[in-house]
C-alpha positions in Angstrom: 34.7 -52.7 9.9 33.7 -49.2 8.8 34.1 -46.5 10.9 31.4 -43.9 11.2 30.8 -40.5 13.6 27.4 -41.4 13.5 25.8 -42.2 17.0 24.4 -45.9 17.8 21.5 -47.0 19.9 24.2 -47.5 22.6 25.7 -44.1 22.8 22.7 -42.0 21.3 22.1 -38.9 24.2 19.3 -37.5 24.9 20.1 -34.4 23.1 21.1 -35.9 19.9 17.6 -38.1 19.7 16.2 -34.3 20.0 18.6 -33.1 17.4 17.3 -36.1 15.1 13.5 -35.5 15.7 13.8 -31.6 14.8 15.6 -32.7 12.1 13.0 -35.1 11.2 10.5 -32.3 12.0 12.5 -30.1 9.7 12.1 -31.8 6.8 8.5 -33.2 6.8 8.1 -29.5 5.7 10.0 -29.8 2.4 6.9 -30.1 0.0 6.9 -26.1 1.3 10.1 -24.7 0.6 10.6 -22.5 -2.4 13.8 -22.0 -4.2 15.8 -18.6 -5.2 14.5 -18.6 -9.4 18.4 -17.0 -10.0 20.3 -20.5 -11.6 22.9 -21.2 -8.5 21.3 -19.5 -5.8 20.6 -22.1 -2.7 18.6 -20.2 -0.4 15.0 -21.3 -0.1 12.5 -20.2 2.2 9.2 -21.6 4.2 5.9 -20.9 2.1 3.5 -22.7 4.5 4.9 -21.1 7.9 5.1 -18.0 6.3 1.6 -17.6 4.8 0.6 -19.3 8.6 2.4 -16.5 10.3 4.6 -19.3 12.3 8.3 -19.1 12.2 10.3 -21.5 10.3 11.6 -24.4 11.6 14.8 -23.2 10.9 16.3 -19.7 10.6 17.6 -20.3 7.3 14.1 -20.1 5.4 13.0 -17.7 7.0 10.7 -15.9 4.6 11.7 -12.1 5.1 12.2 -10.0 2.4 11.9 -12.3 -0.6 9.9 -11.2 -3.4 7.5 -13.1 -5.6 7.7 -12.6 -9.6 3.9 -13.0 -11.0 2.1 -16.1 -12.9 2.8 -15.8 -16.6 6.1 -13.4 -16.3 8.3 -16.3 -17.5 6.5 -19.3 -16.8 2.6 -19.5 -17.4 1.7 -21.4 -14.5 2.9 -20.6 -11.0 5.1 -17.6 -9.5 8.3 -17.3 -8.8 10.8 -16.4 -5.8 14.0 -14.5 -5.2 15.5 -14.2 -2.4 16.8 -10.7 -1.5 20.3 -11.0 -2.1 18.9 -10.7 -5.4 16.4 -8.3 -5.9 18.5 -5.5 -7.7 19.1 -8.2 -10.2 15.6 -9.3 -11.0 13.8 -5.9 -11.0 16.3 -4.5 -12.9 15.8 -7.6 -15.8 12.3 -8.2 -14.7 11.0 -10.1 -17.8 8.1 -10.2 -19.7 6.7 -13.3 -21.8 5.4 -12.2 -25.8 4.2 -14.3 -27.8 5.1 -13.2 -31.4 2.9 -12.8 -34.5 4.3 -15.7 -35.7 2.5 -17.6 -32.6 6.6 -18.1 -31.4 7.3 -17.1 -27.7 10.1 -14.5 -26.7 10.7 -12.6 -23.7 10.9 -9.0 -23.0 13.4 -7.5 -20.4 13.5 -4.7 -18.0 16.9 -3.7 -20.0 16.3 -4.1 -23.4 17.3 -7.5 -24.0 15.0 -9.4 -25.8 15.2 -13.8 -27.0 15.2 -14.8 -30.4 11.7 -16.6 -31.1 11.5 -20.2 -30.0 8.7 -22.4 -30.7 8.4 -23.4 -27.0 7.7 -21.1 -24.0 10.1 -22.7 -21.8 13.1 -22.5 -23.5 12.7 -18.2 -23.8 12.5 -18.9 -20.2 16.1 -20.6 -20.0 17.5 -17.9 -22.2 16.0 -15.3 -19.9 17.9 -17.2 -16.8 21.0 -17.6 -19.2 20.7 -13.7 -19.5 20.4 -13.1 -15.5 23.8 -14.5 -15.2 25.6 -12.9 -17.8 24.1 -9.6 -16.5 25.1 -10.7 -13.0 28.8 -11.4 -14.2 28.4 -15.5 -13.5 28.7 -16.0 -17.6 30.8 -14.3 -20.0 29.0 -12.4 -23.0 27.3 -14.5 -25.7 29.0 -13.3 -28.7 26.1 -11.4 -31.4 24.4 -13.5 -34.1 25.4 -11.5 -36.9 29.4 -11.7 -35.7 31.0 -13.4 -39.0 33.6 -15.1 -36.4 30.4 -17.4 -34.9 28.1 -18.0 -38.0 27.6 -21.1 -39.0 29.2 -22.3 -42.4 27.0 -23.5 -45.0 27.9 -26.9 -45.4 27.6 -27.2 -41.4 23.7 -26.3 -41.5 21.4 -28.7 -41.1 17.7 -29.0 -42.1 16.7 -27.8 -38.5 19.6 -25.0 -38.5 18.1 -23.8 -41.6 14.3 -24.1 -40.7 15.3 -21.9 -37.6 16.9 -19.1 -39.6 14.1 -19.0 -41.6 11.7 -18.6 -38.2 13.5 -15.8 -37.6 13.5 -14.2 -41.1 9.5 -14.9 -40.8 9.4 -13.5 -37.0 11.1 -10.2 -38.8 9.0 -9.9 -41.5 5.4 -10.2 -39.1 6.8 -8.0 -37.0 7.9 -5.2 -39.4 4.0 -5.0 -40.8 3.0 -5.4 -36.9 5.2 -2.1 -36.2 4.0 -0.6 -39.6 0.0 -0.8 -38.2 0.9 0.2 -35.4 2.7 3.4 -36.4 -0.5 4.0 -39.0 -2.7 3.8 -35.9 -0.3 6.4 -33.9 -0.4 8.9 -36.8 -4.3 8.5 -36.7 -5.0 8.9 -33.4 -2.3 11.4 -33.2 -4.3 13.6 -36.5 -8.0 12.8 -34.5 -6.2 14.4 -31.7 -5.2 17.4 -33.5 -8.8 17.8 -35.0 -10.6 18.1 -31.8 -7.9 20.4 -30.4 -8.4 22.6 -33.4 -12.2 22.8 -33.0 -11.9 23.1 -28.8 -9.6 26.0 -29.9 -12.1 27.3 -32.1 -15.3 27.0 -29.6 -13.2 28.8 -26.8 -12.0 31.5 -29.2 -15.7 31.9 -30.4 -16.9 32.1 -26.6 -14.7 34.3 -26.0 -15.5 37.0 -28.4 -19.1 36.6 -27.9 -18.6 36.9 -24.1 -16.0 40.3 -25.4 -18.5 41.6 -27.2 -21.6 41.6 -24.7 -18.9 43.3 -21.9 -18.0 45.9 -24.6 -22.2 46.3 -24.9 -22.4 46.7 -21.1 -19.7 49.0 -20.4 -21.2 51.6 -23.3 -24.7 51.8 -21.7 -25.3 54.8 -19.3 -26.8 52.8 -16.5 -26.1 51.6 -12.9 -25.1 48.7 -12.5 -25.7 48.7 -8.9 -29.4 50.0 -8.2 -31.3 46.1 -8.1 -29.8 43.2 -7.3 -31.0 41.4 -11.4 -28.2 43.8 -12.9 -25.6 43.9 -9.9 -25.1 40.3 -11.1 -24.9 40.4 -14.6 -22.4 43.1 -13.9 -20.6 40.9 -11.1 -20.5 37.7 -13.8 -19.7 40.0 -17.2 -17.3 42.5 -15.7 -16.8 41.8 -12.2 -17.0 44.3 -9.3 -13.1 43.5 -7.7 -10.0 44.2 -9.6 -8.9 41.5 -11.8 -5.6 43.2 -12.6 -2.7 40.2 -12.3 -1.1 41.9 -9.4 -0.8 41.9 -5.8 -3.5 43.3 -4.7 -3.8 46.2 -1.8 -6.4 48.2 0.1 -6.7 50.4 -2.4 -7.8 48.0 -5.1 -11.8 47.9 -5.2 -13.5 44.9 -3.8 -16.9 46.1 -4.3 -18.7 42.7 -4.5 -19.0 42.7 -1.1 -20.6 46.2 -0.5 -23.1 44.9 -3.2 -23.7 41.8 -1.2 -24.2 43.5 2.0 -26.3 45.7 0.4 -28.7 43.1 -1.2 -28.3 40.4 1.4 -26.7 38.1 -0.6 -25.2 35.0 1.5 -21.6 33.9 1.1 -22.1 31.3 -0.6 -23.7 33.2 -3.4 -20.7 35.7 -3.3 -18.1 32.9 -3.8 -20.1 31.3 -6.5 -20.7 35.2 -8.5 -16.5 35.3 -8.3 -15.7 31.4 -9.7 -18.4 32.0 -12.4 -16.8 35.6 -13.0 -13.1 34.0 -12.8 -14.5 30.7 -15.5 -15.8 33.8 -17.8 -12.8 35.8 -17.4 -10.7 32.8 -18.7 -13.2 31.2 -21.3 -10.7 31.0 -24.9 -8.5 34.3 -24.5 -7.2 34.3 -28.0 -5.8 37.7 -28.0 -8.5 40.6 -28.5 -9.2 43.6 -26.6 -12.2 45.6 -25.5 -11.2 48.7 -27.9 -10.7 46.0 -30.8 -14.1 44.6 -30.3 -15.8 48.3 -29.8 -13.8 48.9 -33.1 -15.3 46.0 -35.2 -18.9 47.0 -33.5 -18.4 50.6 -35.4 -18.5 51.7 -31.8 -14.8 53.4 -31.4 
């Protein structure tokens, strides 16, 4: 007769049937558990209680700290888990699912790495987990296609061998004139980019000689400025009442746009304004001239 630890109806306890029926409990909640997507890993966690805010049933899938890797990363239906014993190693090869011009799938990771072509998305997503591994230690290094050591010999090559190396020959070839339009496109953009910061260049420089040679105007007419409120703000937007010198300013430096404003009334909001218009001006496309160059080119000086 065989021998077995297993309890019978005659010796079951009452705590073992309640063992048995969380068990039982336990496991109607299967269809819900998701898996760790790193090849190996065991742990596994509770989806349903943890989008229902319950705990899990047991400690063990609890649903803490794992991460979810998006729809159409690897696989194009459906996310993916991992757990977070191993989310260093996922972000840091997170992957990324290209299809070639060639209509041939590969994938793209975090690190550089990228699959040779295949004709079917899943099987990039293999290599991908093959790759995980061998970055995580678990495999030793695949040894580089072009090694001499690991090619296969001719008379070893079959019809499908040799199709293959041909898909990758092709894959090469559409993705050197993919890189080629692309770099054509760069350079153009780059050139269009050029040509409208030439002519921005250009306007500003114009502006600012225009704007250079109407303060040259102002300062060489025997007037005051100050005697009607019209002129005090040409004067306060052309030239500017307070010192503009780049330097700490002191007491002694004038701030006379407030005596005019007290003088005419003018609100603060209007003196703020007069001093960001004055400071826009002051700025607009320096390009390197000065008042006695422009009073020069007038036949002024």
């Amino acid at each position: 007769m065989t021998q077995t630890s297993e309890p019978t109806l005659a010796t079951l306890t009452e705590e073992q049937l309640a063992d048995l029926l969380a068990e039982a409990a336990a496991y109607r909640n299967q269809p819900s558990l998701r898996y760790c997507l790193v090849p190996g890993c065991l742990r596994e966690f509770d989806a349903a209680a943890r989008m229902a805010g319950d705990p899990p049933v047991r400690p063990s899938w609890s649903g803490d700290d794992w991460r979810q890797l998006g729809s159409g990363h690897i696989r194009p239906h459906g996310g993916r888990y991992f757990c977070p014993g191993h989310v260093d190693l996922v972000t840091a090869h997170a992957p990324r699912r290209v299809q070639a011009p060639s209509g041939r799938w590969t994938v793209d990771c975090a690190c550089g790495w990228m699959a040779a072509p295949q004709r079917w998305h899943g099987t990039v997503a293999a290599l991908w987990e093959e790759h995980l591994l061998t970055a995580a230690g678990e495999l030793p290094p695949a040894p580089p296609v072009t090694d001499p050591e690991h090619r296969v010999p001719l008379a070893d090559h079959t019809e499908q061998s040799l199709a293959e190396l041909y898909d990758r020959l092709w894959d090469t070839e559409n993705q050197y004139t993919e890189c080629r339009d692309a770099g054509r496109s760069f350079f153009q953009a780059w050139q269009d980019q050029n040509t409208l910061l030439n002519a921005d260049a250009t306007l500003k420089a114009g502006v600012h000689n225009a704007l250079l040679s109407l303060r040259t105007r102002i300062r060489h007419v025997d007037r005051d400025w100050g005697q009607n409120p019209t002129d005090a703000g040409i004067y306060a937007l052309l030239i500017g009442w307070d010192c503009e010198q780049q330097h700490q300013h002191t007491g002694d430096c004038p701030a006379a746009l407030t005596d005019i404003a007290e003088k005419y009334g003018w609100s603060g909001a209007v003196v703020k304004a007069l001093r960001k218009h004055r400071a826009a001006l002051a700025q607009a496309g320096p390009n390197g001239e000065t008042d006695a160059q422009v009073a020069r080119e007038m036949g002024e000086d």
